[in-house]
N, C-alpha and C positions, 0 to 999 in steps of 0.2 A: 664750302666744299673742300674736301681735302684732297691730293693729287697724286699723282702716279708714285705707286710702289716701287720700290728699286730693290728692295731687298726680298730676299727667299720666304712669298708668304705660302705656308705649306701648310696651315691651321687650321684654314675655312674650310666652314663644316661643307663645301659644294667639294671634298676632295674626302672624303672619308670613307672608310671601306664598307664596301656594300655586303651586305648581310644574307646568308640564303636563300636564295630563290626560289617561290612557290611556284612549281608545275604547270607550266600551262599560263601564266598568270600573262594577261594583254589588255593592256592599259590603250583605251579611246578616247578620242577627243574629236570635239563637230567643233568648228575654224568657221567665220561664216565666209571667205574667201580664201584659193590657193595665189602664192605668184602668178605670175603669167610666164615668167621663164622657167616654172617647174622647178626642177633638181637643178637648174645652174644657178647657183647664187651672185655670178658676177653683171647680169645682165641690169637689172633693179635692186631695187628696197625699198622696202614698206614693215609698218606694225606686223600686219597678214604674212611676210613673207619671214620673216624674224620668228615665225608662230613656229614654225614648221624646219627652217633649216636648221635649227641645232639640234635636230635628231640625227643628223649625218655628220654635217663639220660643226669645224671648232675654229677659233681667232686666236688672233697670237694674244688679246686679252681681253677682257671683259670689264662692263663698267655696273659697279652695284648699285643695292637701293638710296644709297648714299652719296651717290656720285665717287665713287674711287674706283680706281683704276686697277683691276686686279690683274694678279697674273693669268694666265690662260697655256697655251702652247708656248709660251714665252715664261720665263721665272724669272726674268728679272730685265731692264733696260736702263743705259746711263746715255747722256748726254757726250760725244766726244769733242766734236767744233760743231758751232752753232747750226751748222746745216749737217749734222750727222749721226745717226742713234746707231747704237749697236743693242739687241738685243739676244738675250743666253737662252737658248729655247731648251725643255723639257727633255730628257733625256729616254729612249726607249720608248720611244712613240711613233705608231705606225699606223699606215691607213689601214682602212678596213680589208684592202687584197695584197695586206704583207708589206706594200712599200713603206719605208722608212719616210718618214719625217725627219727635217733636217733641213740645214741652210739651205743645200741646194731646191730642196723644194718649196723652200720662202722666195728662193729667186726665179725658180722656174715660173711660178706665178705670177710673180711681177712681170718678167719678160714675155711669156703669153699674151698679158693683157696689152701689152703694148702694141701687141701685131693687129693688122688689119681684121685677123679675123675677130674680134672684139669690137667692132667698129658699134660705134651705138650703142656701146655698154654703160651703166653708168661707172663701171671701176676702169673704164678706159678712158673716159675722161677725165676721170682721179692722178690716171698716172702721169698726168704733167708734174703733179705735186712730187712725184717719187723718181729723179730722172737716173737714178740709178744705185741697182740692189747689188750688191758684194756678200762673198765668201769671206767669212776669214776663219772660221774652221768647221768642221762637223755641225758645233752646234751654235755656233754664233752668226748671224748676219747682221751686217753693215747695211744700214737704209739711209741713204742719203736724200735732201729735201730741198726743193729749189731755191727754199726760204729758211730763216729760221722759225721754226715753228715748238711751241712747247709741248703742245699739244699730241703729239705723233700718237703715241699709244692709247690715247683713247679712241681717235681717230680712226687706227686702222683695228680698233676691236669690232668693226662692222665688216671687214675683211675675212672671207670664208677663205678655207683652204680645201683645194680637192689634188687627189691625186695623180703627179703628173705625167708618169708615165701611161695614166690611163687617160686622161685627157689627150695627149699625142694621140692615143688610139684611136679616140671615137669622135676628140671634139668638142668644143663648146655646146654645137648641137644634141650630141652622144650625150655628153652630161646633162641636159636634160631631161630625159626617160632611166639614165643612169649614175647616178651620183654616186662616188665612193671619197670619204672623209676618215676624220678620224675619231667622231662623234659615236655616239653610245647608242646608234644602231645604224643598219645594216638594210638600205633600200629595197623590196625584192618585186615592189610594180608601182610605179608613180603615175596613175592613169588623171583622169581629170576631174574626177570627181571623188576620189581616194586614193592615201598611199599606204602601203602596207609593209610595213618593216618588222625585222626579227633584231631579238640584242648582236650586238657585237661585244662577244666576251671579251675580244679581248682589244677591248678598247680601254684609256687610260681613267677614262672615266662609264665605266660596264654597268649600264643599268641595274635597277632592281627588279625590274620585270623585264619576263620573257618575249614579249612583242609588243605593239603600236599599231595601232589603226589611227591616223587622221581622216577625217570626213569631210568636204566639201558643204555646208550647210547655209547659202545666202541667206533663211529665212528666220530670224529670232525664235518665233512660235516653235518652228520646228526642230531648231536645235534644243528648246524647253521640254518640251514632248520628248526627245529622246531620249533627256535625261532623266525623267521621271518612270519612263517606259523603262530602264536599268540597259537602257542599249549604249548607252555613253556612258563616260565617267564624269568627261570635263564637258560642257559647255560654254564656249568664250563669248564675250562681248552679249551679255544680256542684260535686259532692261529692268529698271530700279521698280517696275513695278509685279517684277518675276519675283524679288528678291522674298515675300511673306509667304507667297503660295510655296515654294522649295523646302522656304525652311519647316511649315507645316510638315512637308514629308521628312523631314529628318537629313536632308543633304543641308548647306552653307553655301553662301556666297562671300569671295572675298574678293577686293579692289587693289588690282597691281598701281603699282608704284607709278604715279603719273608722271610721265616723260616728253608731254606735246602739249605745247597751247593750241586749243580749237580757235584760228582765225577764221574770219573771210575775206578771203587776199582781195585787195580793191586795182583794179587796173586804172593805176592814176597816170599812163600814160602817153593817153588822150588828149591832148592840149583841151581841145572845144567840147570834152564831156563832161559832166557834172561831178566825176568822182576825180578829177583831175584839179580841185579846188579842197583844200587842206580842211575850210571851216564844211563843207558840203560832208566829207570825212568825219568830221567833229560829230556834224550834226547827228550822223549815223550810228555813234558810238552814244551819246548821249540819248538816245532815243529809243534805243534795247533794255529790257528789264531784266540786266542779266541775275538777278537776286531773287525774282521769280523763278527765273528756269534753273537755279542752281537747287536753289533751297524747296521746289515743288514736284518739277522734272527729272530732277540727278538724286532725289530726295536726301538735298544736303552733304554730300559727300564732298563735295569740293564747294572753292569760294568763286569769285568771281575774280578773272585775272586783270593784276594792273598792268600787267606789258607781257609781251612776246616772248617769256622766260618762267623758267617754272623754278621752284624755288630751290632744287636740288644742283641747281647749273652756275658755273663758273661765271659771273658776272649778271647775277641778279639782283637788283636793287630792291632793297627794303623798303626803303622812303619812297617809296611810287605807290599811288592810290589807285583803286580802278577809277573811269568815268563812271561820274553820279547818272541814273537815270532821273533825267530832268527834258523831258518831250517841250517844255516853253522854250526848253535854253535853245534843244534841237533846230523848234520852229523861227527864231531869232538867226538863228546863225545862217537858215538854208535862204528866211529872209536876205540878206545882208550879201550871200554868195548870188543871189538872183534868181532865187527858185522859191518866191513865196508859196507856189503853186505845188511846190515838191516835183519829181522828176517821175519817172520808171526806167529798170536796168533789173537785168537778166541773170542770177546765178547758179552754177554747175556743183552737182554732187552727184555722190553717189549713194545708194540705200547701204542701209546695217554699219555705217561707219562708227557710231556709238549709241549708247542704250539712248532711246525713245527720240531716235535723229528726227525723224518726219513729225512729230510732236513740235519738237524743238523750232524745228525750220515754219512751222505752220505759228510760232509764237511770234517769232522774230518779225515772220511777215506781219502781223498783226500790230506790233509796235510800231513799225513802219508805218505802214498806213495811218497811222493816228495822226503822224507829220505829214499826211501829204505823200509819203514815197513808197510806190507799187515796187514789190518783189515776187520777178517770178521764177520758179526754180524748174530749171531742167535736171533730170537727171541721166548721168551720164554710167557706164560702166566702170570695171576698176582698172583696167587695160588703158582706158581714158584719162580715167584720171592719174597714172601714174606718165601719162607722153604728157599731159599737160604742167603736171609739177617738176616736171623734168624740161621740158622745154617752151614752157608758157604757152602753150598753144590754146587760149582761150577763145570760146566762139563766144559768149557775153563778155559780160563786165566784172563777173565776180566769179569766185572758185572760191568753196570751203577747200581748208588747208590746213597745216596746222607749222605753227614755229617747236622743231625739234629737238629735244635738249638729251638724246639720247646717249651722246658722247659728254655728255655733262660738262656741256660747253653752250651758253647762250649766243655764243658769236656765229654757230658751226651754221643753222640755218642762212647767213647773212653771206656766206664766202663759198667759195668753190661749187660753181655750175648750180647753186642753186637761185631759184626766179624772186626770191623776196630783196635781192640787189644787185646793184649795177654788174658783178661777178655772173647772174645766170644766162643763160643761153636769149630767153627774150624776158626780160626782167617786167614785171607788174606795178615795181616801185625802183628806181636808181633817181640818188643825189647825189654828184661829185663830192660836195664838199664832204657828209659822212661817210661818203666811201675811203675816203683818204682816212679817217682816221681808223675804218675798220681795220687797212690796211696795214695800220701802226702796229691795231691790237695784235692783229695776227700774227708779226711778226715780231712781238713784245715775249722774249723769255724770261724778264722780271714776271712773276707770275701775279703780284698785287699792282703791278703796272699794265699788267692784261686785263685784268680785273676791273680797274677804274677805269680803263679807256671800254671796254666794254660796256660796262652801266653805261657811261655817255652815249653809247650807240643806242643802247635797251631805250634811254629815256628820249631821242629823238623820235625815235620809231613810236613810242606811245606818243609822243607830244602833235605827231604828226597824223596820227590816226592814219597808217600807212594801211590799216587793216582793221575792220572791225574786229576787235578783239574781248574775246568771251571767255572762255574757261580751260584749266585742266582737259585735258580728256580724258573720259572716265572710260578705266578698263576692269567689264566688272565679270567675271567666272565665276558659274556656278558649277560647283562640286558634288558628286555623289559621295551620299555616307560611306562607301566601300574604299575611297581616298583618302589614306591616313595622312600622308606627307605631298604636300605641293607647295613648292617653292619657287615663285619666280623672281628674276630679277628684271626689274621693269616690263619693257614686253619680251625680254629672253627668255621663255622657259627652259629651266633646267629636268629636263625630262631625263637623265639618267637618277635623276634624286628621286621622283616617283615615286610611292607607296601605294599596294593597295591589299586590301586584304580579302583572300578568295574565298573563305568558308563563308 
């Protein structure tokens, strides 16, 4: 992976000028979930909610399908003392109702998020990391970090920005039903089951079409249907077995950049429960045919993962193999842990999380059982499962989850408030002893020094079978033929790049 840009990149084709606009032209898209905090971006995040907000804000940077760290509302950032970045933000960039963009409103946001009334946010929890944001002119702010960290600017490219004098006015809550950014359109009803936006001309990045519909669509089938029906353009997250019938009609399906390992987070800690025993763990991982469900279910599109890290992430090891499926080795090992008999234990999802989930989850179960081990699966909502990934709040034993690598950082899922270590609010998995070294990585600004003590985290956590761990997650859109250009980057869509053509 290569690392944060410093210098003025002003090239990439996501900045180049947009070309006349066809009349009328309103570009849709069916989502199969909205956030739950709506139009405030600082409450949560998720894939789902990343779908949607950068039609309004923007981050001080972005990270591509490469893992690098682009510029964003920020053009460039250095290193001043180890605990201090200063970065050079954009010049002539305004929200969407005129206000200016500008250090003061990098710090205004940080200082908001600080106050009570963010309580519960997950970017108020963040701001421990950031204990304090400085002016030093118009366009520069000083972001100071309670640690050293190398990381910063991939980090806070998951950091929306909204406008603050508007925010004053209505609220964290207000920004919910009313969002204003500096993003390439212009909110005009964010209700619950659609939001409906017009361009913002004069935004720094001005669409090429003239409006947006997102649609609310939980259901795969029916997000297919609409798009066959020419009532959509885009349909997200559909199943590999949409993908012959689509193209029969003349639209494509294409697979964004994988940025999540599909685990099943194990709650190992339970002293007297079965997933609380490391070879019980093993067993499980050994016991799944994940080269079935890859190469039959995903139809091939991804491999099977060796660990918690995807390959575009700062401290992925290469030499890590995935678990063999080998159901003898499974049933020897659950022997030896004291479950010849195999156990049952409970786990939490949600529907439509990726193409042919309930497929998948109905295979898994089936491997199971061969050993001995019943799995039963509730299902829970997406409101649910984002308070649980946030605060472990698990009512079984297991949660699908997945290890993030979206700041193109393999360590990022393991640290700050999140539950896969010792660092989360009620953690699933914490070891002192690799916590200390995560601790190292984190604050490791040799960046091949981050790197290697990372692997070493990556390879405990496989070694440990912290988490059944399966695959990529596949992000697959299907496209109507009238979309000429769609570009995303990982699950950021770039929806001011958009094409489509109206005749």
């Amino acid at each position: 992976m290569r690392f944060i840009a410093l210098s003025l990149l002003v090239g990439i084709s996501l900045l180049s000028v947009s070309p006349p606009v066809t009349a009328d032209s309103v570009f849709r898209i069916a989502l199969s979930a909205g956030p739950p905090s709506k139009g405030n971006p600082h409450a949560g995040g998720a894939a789902t909610a990343n779908f949607i907000w950068p039609t309004v804000y923007d981050s001080l940077a972005r990270v591509d399908n490469d893992g690098v760290v682009q510029p964003w509302l920020a053009l460039s950032w250095e290193l001043v003392t180890p605990t201090e970045w200063h970065f050079k933000l954009r010049p002539n960039v305004k929200f969407s109702n005129g206000e200016p963009f500008n250090a003061d409103a990098v710090k205004a946001t940080f200082d908001r998020l600080r106050t009570d009334e963010a309580l519960g946010f997950l970017w108020h929890n963040q701001m421990i990391f950031y204990p304090r944001v400085e002016v030093v002119d118009d366009l520069t702010v000083a972001i100071h970090t309670d640690s050293p960290h190398a990381m910063v600017a991939a980090y806070l490219s998951t950091l929306y920005f909204a406008a603050p004098a508007h925010v004053n006015e209505v609220g964290f809550q207000g920004l919910s039903d009313a969002p204003v950014g500096t993003g390439p359109f212009i909110a005009e009803r964010w209700g619950p089951d659609k939001v409906t936006l017009r361009a913002n001309r004069d935004s720094w990045i001005a669409p090429k079409v003239d409006g947006l519909e997102a649609i609310f669509v939980p259901d795969a089938s029916a997000r297919l249907n609409a798009l066959e029906t020419d009532q959509i353009d885009i349909a997200t997250v559909i199943s590999t077995d949409q993908i012959g019938l689509l193209e029969r009609s003349g639209h494509r399906v294409e697979m964004r950049n994988p940025t999540r390992v599909l685990v099943m987070a194990l709650q190992t800690q339970e002293p007297d429960q079965p997933l609380a025993d490391v070879r019980v763990r093993q067993a499980l991982n050994h016991a799944v045919n994940r080269e079935l469900i890859t190469e039959v279910l995903l139809a091939g599109l991804v491999k099977p993962s060796s660990q918690p890290a995807t390959k575009m992430a700062l401290g992925f090891d290469p030499t890590l193999k995935p678990y063999t499926y080998d159901p003898d080795k499974a049933r020897q090992l659950l022997a030896v842990a004291g479950y010849p008999d195999g156990f049952a234990f409970s786990v939490e999802t949600v529907a439509g999380f990726l193409p042919n989930d309930t497929t998948i989850l109905q295979q898994i179960a089936s491997d199971l059982s061969r050993v001995g081990v019943t799995m039963d699966v509730s299902l829970i909502t997406y409101p649910q499962l984002v308070r649980a990934t946030l605060r472990g709040e698990l009512s079984g034993e297991a949660l699908m989850a997945d290890f993030f690598n979206n700041t193109g950082d393999a360590l990022r899922p393991l640290t700050r408030t999140v539950n896969h270590a010792c660092a989360g609010f009620k953690p699933w998995y914490c070891d002192q002893d690799i916590q200390a070294v995560i601790h190292e990585a984190e604050v490791a600004l040799d960046l091949d020094k981050r790197r290697a003590l990372t692997q070493r985290v990556i390879r405990h956590y496989r070694d440990q079978a912290t988490s059944l761990i399966l695959f990529p997650v596949v992000g697959l859109d299907g496209i109507h033929r009238r979309v000429t250009h769609w570009e995303p980057w990982n699950d950021i869509l770039n929806f001011h790049l958009v094409e489509i053509d109206t005749n």
